[in-house]
C-alpha positions as CSV (number, residue, x, y, z in Angstrom):
1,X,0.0,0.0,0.0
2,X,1.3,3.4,-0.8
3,X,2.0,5.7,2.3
4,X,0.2,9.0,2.1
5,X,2.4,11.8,2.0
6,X,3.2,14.5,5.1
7,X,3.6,17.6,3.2
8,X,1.0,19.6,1.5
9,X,0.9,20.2,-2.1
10,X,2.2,23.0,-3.8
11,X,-0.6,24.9,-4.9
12,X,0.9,28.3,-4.7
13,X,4.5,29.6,-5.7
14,X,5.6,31.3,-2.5
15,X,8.9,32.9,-3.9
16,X,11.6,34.2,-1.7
17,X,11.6,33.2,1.8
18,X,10.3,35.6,4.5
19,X,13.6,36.2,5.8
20,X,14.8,37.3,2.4
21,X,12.5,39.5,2.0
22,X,13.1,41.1,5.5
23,X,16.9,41.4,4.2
24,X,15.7,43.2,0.8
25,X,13.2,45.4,2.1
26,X,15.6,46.5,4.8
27,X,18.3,47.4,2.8
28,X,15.5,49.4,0.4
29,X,14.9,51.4,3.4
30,X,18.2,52.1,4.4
31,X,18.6,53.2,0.5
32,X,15.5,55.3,0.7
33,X,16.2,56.8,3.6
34,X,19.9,57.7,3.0
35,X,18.5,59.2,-0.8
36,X,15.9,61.4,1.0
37,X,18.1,63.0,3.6
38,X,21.4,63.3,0.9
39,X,19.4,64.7,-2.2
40,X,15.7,65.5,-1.6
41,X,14.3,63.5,-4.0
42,X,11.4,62.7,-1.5
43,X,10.2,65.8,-0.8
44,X,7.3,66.5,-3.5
45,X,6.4,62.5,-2.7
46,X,5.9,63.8,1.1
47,X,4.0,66.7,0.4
48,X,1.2,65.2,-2.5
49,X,0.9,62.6,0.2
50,X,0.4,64.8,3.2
51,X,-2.0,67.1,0.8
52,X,-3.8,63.6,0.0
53,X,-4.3,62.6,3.8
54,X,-5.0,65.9,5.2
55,X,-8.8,65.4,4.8
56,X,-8.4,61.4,6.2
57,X,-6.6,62.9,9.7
58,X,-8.6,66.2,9.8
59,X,-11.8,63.3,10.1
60,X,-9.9,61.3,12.2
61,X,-9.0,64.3,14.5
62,X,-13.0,65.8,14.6
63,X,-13.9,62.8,17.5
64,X,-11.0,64.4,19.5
65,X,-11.7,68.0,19.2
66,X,-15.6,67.7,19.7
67,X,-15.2,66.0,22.6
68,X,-12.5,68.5,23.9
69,X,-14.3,71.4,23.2
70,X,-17.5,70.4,24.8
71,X,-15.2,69.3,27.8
72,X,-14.3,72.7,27.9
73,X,-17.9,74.0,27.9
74,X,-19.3,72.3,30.7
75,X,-16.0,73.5,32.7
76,X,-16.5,76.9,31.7
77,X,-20.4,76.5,32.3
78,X,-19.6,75.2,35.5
79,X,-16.7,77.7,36.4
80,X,-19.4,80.7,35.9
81,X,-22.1,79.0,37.8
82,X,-19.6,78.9,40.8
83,X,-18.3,82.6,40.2
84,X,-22.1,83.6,39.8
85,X,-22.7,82.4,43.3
86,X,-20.0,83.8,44.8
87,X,-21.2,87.3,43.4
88,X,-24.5,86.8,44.9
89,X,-23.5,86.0,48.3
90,X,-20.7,88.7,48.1
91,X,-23.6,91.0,46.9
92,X,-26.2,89.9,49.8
93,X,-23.3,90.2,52.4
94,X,-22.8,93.3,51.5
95,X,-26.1,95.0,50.3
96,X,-26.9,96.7,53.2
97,X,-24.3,98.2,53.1
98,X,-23.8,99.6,49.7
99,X,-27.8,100.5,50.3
100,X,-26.8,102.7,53.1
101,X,-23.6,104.1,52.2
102,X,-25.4,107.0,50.3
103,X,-27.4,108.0,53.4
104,X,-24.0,107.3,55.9
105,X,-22.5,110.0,53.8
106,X,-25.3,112.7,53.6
107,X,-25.6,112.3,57.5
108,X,-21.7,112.5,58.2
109,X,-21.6,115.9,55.8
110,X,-24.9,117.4,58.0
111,X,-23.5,116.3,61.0
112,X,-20.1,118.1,59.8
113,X,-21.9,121.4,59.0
114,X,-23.7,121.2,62.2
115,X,-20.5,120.8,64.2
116,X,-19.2,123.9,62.3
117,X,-22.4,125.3,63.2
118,X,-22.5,124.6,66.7
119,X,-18.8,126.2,67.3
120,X,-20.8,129.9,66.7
121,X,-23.0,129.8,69.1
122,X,-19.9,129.7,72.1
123,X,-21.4,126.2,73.6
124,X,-24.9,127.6,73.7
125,X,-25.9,125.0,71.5
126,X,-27.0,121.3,71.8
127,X,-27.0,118.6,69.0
128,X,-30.1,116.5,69.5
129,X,-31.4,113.1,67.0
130,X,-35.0,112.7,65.7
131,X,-36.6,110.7,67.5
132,X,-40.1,110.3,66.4
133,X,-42.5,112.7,65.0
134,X,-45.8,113.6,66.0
135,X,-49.0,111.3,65.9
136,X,-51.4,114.0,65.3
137,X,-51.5,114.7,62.0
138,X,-52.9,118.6,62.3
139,X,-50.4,119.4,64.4
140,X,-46.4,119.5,62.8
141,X,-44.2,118.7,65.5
142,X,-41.8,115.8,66.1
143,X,-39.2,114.5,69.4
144,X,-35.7,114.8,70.0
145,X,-33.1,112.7,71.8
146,X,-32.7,115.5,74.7
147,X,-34.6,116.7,77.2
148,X,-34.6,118.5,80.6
149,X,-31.8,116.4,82.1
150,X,-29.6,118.2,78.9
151,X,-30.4,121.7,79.9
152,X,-32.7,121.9,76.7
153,X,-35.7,124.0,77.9
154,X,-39.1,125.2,76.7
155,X,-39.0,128.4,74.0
156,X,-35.9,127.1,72.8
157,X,-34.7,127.7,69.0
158,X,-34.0,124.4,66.6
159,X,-32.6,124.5,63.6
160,X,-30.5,122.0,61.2
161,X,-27.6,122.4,58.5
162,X,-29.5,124.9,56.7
163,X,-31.8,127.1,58.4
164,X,-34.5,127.3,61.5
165,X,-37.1,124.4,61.7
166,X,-38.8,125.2,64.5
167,X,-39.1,125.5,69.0
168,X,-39.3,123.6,71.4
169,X,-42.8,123.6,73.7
170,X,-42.6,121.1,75.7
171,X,-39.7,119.5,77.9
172,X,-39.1,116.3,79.4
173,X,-36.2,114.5,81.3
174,X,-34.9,112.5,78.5
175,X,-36.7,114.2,75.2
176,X,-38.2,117.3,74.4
177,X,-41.2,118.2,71.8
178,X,-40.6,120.0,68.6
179,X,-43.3,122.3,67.2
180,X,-42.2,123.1,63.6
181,X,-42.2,126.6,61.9
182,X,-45.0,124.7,59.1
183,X,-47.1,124.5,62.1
184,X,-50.5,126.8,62.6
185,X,-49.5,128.0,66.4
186,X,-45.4,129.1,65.2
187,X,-44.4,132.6,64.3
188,X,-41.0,133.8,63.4
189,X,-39.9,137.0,62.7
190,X,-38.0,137.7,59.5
191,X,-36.5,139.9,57.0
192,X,-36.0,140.1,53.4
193,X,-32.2,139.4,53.3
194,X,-31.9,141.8,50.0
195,X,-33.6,145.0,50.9
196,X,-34.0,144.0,54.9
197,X,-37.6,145.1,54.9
198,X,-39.4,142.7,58.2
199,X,-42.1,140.9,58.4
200,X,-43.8,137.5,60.3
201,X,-44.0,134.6,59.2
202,X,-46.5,132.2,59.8
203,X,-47.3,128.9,59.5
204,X,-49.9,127.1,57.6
205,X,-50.1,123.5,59.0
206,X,-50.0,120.4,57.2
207,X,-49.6,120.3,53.2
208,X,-50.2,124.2,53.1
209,X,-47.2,126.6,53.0
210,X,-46.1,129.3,55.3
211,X,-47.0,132.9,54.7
212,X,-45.8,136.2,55.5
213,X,-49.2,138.1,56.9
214,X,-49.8,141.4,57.2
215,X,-47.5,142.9,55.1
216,X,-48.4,145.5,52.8
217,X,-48.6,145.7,49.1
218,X,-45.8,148.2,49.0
219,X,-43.2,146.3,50.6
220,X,-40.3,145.6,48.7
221,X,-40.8,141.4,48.6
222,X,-40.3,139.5,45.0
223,X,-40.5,135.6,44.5
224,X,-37.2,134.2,45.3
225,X,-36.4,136.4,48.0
226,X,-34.7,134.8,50.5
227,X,-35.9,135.4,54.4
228,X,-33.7,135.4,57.5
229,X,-34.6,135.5,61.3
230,X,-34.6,139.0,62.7
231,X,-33.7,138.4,65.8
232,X,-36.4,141.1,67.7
233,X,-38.0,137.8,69.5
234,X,-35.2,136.6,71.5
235,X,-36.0,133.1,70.3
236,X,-33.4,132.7,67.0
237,X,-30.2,134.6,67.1
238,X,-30.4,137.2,63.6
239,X,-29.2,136.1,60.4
240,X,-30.5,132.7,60.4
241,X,-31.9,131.3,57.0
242,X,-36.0,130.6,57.1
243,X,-37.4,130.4,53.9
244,X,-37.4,131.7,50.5
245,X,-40.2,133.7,48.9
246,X,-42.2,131.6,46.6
247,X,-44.6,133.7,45.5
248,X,-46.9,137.4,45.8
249,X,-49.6,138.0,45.3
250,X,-50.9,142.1,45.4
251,X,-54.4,143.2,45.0
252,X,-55.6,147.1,44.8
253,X,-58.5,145.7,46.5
254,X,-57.0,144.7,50.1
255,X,-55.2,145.6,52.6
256,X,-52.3,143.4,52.8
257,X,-50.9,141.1,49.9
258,X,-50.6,137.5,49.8
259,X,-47.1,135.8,50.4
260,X,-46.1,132.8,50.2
261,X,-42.6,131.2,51.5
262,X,-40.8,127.7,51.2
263,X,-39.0,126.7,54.2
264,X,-35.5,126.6,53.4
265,X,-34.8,124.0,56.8
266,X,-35.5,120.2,56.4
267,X,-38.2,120.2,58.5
268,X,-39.5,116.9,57.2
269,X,-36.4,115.4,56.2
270,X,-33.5,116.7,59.1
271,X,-32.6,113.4,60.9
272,X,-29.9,115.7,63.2
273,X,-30.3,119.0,64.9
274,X,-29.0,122.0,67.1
275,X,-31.2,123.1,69.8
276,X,-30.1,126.8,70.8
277,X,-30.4,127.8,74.3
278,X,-31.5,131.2,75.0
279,X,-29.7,133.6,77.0
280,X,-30.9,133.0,80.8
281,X,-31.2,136.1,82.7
282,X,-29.5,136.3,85.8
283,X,-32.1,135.3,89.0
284,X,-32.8,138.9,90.8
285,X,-32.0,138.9,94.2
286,X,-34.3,137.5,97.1
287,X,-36.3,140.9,98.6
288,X,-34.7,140.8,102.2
289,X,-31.1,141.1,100.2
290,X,-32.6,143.5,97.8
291,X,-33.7,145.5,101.0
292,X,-30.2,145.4,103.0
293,X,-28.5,146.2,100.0
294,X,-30.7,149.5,99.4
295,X,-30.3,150.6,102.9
296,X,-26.8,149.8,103.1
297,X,-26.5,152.3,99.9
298,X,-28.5,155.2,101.8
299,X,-26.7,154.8,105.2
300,X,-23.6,155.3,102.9
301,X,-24.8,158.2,101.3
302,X,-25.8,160.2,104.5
303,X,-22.3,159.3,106.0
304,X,-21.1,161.1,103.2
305,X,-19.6,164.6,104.0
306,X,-20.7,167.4,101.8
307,X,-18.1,169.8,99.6
């Protein structure tokens, strides 16, 4: 019996052996290589080929740079959302403040021009806070932070940064009431700071504006006039701003014209004032002094020897 044979048929022509062609394509390298870097020959080769592939890697790259750049917006994203709430709690930390700084400021440069104001009136002067105003709405007054126990005392003057606002009527140990120049029961004497022609001015009570009252038609008075204390009522020291003219009214037909003023003082707005104290006048002397001081006087005067 013939054997069967181990080997498999030839049915394809393998040519050179694998090692042989590792040995040829080698050496073509080598050659290659050593022709390109010597003499260039490669170089329009490299470039059609990288002109030919540049769409291929630009595809292949897309995955890559899709994925990077939406990497990078959810960081961003998420970068702002943290820096957005760190603004808002910075912002509600400090919102009161930044609210009040405005009104901080306004009440440090009246409280300044108050001090400046006080230093005129030779300690005669006391700096009170508003307290409260009045409940009844007919009647314009309002409270202060000092009272009786201050030396503030009834028939005193008030004013604020820029002009009178009104006198104290009533007293108490730790606060005193405020009747303001707007009310219907305050008078102040004034004059027209421009021709110095006086008059009264009264008030008019709530939502109606002070007028100067019985003052003739001649008088030398036109709108924007600006009106100062005159001093003749012991209450406000001369000189001190009231109100401004805002408007005249003359008719042949009456006796005295129609004038009405603007207070130039923040009576409804002045968080700080200056109470002025009135000069006190000296306490006369108990009787029985008064008495044994004249007779000491007399008995000196008959001892007296005559020229």
């Amino acid at each position: 019996m013939r054997p069967i044979p181990v080997d498999p048929p030839a049915f394809f022509n393998r040519g050179p052996s694998p090692f042989a062609r590792l040995v040829f394509f080698g050496l073509l390298s080598l050659v290659l290589l050593f022709t390109d870097t010597r003499y260039r020959y490669l170089e329009q080769v490299r470039e059609a080929v990288a002109v030919a592939l540049y769409p291929l890697q630009r595809a292949m790259l897309a995955p890559g740079l899709a994925i990077g750049y939406f990497a990078r917006y959810l960081a961003s994203k998420s970068d702002l959302a943290d820096a957005n709430a760190t603004l808002e709690r910075e912002l509600a930390a400090n919102a009161p403040a930044v609210q009040g700084y405005g009104m901080e400021r306004r009440d440090n440069a009246r409280l300044r021009e108050l001090l400046a104001l006080r230093s005129q009136y030779d300690g005669a002067a006391i700096a009170a806070q508003v307290l409260y105003t009045g409940r009844d709405p007919f009647a314009q007054k309002l409270y202060v932070d000092r009272g009786g126990n201050d030396g503030v005392e009834a028939g005193d003057g008030v004013i604020d940064e820029t002009g009178v606002v009104g006198q104290v009527t009533r007293v108490l140990p730790q606060l005193a009431e405020v009747t303001l120049i707007t009310d219907r029961d305050q008078a102040v004497p004034v004059k027209v700071e421009r021709s110095g022609a006086r008059s009264v001015m009264f008030g008019n009570g709530t939502g109606r504006a002070p007028e100067l009252r019985f003052t003739a038609p001649s008088a030398d008075l036109r709108v924007g006039d600006r009106l100062v204390t005159s001093g003749i009522d012991g209450t406000y020291p001369a000189g001190l701003a009231v109100a401004v003219v805002t408007a005249v009214a003359k008719s042949p037909g009456e006796m005295f014209a129609r004038i009405a003023c603007r207070p130039l003082a923040g009576v409804d707005r002045s968080e700080y004032l200056l109470v002025l104290a009135r000069p006190r006048a000296a306490a006369p002397p108990p009787p029985n002094e008064a008495a044994a001081a004249a007779a000491s006087k007399k008995g000196a005067r008959a001892k007296a020897p005559r020229g």
